[in-house]
BALOBA-1460 file (C-alpha; in Angstrom, 3 decimals):
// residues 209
<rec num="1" residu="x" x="4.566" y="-41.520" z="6.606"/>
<rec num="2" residu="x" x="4.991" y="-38.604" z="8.960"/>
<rec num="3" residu="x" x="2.217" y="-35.958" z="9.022"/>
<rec num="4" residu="x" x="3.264" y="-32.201" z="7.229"/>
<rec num="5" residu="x" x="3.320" y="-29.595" z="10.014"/>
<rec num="6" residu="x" x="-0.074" y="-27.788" z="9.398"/>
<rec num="7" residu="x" x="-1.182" y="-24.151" z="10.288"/>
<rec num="8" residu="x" x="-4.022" y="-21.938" z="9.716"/>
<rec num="9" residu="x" x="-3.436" y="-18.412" z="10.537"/>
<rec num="10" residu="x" x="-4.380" y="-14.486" z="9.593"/>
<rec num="11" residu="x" x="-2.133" y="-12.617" z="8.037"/>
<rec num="12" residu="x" x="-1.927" y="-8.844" z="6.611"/>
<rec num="13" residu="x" x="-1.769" y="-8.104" z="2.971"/>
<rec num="14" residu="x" x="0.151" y="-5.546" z="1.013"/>
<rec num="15" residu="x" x="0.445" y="-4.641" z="-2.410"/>
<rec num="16" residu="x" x="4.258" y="-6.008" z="-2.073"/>
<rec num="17" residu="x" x="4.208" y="-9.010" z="-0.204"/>
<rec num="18" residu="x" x="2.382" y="-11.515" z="2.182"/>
<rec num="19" residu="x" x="5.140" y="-12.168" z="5.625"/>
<rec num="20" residu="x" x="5.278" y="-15.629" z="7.011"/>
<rec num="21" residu="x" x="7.588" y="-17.548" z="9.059"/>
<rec num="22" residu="x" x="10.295" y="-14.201" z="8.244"/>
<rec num="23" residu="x" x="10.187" y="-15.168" z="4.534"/>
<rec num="24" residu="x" x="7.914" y="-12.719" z="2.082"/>
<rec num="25" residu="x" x="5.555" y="-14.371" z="-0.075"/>
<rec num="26" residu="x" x="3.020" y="-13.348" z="-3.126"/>
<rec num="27" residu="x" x="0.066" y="-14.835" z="-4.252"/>
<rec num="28" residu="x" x="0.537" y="-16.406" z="-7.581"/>
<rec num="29" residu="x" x="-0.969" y="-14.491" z="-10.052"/>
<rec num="30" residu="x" x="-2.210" y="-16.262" z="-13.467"/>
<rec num="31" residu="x" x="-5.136" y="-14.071" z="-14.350"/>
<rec num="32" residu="x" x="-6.257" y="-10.192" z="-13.964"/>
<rec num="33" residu="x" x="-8.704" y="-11.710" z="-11.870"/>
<rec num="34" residu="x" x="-6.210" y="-12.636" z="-9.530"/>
<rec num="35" residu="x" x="-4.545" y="-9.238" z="-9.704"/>
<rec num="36" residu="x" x="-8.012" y="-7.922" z="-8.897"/>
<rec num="37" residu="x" x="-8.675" y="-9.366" z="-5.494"/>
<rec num="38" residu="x" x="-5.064" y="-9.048" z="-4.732"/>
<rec num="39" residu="x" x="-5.024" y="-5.645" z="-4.973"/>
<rec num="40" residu="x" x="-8.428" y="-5.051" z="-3.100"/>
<rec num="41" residu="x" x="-7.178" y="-7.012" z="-0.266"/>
<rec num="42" residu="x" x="-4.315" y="-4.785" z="0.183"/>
<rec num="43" residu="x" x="-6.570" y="-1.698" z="0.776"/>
<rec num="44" residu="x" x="-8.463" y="-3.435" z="3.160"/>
<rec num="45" residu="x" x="-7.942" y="-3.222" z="7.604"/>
<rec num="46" residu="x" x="-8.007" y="-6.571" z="7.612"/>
<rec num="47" residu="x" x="-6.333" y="-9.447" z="7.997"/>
<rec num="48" residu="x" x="-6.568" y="-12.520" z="5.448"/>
<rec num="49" residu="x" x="-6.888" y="-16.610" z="6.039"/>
<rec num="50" residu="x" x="-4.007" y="-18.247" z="5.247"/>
<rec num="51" residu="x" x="-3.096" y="-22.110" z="5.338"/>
<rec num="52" residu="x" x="0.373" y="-24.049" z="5.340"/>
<rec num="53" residu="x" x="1.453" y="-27.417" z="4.824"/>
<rec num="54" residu="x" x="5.421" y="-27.723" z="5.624"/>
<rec num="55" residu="x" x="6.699" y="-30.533" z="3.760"/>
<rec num="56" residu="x" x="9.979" y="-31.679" z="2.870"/>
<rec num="57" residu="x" x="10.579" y="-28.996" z="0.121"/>
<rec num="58" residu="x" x="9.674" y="-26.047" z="2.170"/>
<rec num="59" residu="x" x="5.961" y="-24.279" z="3.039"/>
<rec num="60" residu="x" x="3.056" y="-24.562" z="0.885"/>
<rec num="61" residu="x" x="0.944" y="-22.157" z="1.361"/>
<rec num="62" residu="x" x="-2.472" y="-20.817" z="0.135"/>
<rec num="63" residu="x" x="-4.410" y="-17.636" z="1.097"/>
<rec num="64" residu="x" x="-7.940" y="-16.698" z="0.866"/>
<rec num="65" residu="x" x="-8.076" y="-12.926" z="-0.581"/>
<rec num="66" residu="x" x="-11.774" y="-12.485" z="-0.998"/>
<rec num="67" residu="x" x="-13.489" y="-14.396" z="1.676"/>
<rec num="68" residu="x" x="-14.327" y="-17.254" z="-1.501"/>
<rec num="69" residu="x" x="-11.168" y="-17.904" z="-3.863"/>
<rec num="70" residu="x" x="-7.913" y="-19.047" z="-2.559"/>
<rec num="71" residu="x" x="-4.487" y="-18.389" z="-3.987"/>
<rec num="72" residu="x" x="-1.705" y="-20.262" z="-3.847"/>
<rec num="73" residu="x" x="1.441" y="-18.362" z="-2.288"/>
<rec num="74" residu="x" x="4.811" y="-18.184" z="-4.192"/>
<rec num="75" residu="x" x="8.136" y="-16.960" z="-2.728"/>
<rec num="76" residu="x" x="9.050" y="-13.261" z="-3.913"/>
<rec num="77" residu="x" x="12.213" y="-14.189" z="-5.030"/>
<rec num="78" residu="x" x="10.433" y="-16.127" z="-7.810"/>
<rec num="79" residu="x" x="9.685" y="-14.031" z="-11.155"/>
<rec num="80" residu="x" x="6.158" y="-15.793" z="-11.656"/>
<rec num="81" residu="x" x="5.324" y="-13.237" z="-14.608"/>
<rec num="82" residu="x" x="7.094" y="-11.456" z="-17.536"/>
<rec num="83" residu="x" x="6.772" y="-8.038" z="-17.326"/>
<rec num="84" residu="x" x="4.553" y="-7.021" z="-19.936"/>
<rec num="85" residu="x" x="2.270" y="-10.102" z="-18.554"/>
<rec num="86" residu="x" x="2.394" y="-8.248" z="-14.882"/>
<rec num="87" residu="x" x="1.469" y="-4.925" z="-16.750"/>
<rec num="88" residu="x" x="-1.055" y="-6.532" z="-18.523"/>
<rec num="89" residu="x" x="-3.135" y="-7.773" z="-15.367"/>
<rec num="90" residu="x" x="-2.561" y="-4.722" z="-13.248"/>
<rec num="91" residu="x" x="-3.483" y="-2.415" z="-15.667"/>
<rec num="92" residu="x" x="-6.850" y="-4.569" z="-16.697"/>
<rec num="93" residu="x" x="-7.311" y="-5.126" z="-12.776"/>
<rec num="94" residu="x" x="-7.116" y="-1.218" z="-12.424"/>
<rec num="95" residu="x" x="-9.605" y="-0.655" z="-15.071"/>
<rec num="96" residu="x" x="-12.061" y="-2.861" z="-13.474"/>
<rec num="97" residu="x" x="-11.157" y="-1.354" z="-9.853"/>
<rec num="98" residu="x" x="-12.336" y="2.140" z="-11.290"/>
<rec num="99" residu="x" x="-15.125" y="1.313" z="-13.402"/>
<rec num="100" residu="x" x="-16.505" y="-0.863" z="-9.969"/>
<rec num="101" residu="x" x="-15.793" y="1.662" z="-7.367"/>
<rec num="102" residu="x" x="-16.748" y="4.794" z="-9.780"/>
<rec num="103" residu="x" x="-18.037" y="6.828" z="-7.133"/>
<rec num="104" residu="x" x="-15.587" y="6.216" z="-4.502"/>
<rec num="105" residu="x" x="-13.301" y="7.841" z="-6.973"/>
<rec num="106" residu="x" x="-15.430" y="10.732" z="-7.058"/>
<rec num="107" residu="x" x="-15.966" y="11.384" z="-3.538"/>
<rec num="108" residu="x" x="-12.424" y="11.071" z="-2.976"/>
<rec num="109" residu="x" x="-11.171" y="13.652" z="-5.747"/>
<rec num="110" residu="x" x="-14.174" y="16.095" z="-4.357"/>
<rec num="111" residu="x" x="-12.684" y="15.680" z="-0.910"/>
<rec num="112" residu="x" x="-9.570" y="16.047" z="-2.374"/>
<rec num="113" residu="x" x="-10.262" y="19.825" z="-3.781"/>
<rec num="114" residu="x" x="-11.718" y="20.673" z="-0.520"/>
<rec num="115" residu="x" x="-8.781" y="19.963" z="2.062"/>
<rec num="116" residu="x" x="-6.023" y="20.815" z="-0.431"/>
<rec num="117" residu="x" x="-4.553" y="17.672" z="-1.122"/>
<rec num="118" residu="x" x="-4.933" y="17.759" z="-5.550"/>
<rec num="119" residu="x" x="-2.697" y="20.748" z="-5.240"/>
<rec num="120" residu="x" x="1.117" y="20.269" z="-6.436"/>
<rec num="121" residu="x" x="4.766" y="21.808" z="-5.091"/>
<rec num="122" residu="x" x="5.554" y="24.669" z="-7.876"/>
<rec num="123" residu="x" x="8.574" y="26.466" z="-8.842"/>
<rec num="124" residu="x" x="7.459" y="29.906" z="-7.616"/>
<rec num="125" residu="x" x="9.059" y="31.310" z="-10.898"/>
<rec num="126" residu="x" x="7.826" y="28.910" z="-13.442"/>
<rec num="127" residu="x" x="4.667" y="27.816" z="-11.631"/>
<rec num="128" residu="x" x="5.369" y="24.434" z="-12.992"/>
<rec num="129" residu="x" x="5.242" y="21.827" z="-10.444"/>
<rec num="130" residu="x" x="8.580" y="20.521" z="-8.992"/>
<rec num="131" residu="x" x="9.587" y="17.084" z="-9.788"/>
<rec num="132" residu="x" x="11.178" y="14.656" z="-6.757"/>
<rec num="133" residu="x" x="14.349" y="14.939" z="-8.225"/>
<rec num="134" residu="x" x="14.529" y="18.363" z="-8.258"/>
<rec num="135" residu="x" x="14.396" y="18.665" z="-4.337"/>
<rec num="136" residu="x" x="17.359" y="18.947" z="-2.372"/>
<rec num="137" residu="x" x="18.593" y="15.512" z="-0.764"/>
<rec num="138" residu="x" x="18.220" y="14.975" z="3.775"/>
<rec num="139" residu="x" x="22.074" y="15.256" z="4.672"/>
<rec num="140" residu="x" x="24.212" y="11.503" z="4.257"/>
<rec num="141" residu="x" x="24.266" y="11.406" z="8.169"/>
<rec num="142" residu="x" x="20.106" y="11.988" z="9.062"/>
<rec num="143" residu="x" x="18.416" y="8.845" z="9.863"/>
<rec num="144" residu="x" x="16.066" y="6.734" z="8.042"/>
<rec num="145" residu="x" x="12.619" y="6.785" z="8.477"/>
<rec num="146" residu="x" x="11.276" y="3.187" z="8.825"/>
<rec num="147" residu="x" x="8.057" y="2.329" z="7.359"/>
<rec num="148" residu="x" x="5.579" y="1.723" z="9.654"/>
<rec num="149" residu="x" x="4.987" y="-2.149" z="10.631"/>
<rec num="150" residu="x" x="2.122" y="-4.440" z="11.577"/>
<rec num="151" residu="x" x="2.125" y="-5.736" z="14.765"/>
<rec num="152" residu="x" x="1.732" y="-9.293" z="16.332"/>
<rec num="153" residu="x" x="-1.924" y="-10.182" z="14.538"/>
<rec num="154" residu="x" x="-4.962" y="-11.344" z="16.204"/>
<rec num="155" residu="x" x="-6.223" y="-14.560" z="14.712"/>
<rec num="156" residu="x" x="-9.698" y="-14.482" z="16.774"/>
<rec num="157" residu="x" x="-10.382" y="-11.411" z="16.105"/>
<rec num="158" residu="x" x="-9.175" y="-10.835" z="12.079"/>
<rec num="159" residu="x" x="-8.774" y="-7.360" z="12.462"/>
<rec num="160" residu="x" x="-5.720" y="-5.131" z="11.234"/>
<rec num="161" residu="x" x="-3.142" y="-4.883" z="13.700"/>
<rec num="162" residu="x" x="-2.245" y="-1.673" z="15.396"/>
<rec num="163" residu="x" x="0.745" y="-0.015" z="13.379"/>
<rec num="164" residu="x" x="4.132" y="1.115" z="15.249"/>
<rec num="165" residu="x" x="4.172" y="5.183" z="14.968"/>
<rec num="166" residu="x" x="7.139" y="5.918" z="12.227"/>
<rec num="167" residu="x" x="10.591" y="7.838" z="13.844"/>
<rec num="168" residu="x" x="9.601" y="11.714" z="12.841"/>
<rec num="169" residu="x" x="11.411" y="12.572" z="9.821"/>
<rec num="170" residu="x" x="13.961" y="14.763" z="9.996"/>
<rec num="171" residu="x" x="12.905" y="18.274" z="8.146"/>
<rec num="172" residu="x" x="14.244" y="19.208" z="4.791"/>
<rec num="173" residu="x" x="17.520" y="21.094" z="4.577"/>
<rec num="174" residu="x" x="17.544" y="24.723" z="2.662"/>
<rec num="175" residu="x" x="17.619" y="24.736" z="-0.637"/>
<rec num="176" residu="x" x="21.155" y="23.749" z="-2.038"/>
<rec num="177" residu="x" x="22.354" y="25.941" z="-5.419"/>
<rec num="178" residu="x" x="19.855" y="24.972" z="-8.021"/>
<rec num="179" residu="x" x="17.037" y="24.745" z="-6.131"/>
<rec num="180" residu="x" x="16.640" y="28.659" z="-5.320"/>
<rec num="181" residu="x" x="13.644" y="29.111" z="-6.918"/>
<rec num="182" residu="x" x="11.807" y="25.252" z="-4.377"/>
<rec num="183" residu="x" x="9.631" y="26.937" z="-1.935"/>
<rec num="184" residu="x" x="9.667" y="23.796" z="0.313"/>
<rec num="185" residu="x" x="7.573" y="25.570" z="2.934"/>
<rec num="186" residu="x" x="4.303" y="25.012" z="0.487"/>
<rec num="187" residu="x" x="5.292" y="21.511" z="0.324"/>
<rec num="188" residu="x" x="2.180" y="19.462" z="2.057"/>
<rec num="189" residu="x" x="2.342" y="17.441" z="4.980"/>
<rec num="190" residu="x" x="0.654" y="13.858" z="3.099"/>
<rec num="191" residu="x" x="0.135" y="12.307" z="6.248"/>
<rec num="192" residu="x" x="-1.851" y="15.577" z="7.919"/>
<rec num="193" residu="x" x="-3.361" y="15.684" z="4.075"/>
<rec num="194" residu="x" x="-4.785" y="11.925" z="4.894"/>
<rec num="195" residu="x" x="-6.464" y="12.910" z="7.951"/>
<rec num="196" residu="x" x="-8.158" y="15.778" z="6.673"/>
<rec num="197" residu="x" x="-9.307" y="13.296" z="3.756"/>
<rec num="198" residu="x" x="-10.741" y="10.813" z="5.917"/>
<rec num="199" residu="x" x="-12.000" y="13.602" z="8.352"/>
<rec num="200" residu="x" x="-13.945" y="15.411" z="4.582"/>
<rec num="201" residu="x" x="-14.961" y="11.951" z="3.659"/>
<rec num="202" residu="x" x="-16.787" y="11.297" z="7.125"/>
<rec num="203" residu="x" x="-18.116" y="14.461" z="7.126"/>
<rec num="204" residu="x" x="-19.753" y="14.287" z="3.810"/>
<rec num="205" residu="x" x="-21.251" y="10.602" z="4.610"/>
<rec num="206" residu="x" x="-22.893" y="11.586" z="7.704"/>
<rec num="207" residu="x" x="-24.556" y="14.484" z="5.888"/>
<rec num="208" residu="x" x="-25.621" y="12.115" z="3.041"/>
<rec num="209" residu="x" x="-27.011" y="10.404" z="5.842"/>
């Protein structure tokens, strides 16, 4: 009997998917506690332990999300949970995610109200604020912009990789008929918004010392 092709790697976590050998992968979920340390591993820098087993059938894979529990890892293109099952853990995990990290919250909506960022794009008539919808469309022939992808990962060192700097977007045309009323200069900037979070947050942690 032949030996399965092994591997033990690092690899990044989002909420969406887990990337190996240029298939996309989730851990199977069967519990809000799963959802839990799922979704906290996607917020963190770094990278995750993951080991494979190739056997006849395909990859079988497992990944560690918490530094303790393993999970094991399902292709995307299998439904693992009904809907209303998926809601049902993600909303529960999200629940305990706030009532954990309480004051994180806090800071963050404080730093929020100080750099801007809680503030909304308003119809300058109605001063209600402007849906997604209701903004005019980038023209059929201006390019995408790609999301911004994790480089080749460093096993030894289980840090996040560096990520490739996104094509700049191309700006928003004028207002088409309907859409008069949009001031899209107000709109903000979310990724200069981010900085000046994480620039308010630092700030107010070294002066809490």
């Amino acid at each position: 009997m032949l030996t399965p092709q092994r591997v033990d790697t690092y690899v990044a976590v989002s909420q969406w998917k887990i990337e190996f050998d240029k298939q996309e992968y989730e851990p199977r979920i069967t519990s809000a506690d799963d959802m839990y340390r799922w979704m906290l591993a996607a917020t963190r820098p770094e990278f995750v332990v993951l080991h494979g087993a190739k056997l006849d059938a395909g990859w079988v894979l497992e990944v560690c999300l918490d530094g303790e529990n393993w999970n094991e890892c399902v292709l995307k293109s299998v439904k693992q949970l009904s809907d209303d099952k998926y809601n049902e853990f993600h909303n529960a995990a999200l629940k305990r995610i706030r009532e954990e990290h309480r004051e994180i919250f806090a800071r963050v909506e404080k730093a929020a109200q100080r750099v801007g960022a809680d503030r909304a794009l308003k119809n300058v008539v109605t001063q209600q604020p402007v849906l997604l919808e209701e903004l005019p469309r980038q023209p059929a022939d201006a390019p995408e912009t790609p999301q911004a992808t994790p480089s080749t990962p460093h096993p030894e060192h289980g840090r996040s990789p560096s990520l490739k700097p996104a094509r700049r977007q191309q700006p928003l045309p004028a207002p088409a008929k309907g859409n008069q009323n949009i001031n899209l200069s107000d709109m903000p900037d979310v990724a200069d918004l981010m900085r000046q979070l994480e620039q308010e947050m630092e700030r107010e942690k070294s002066e809490r010392g």
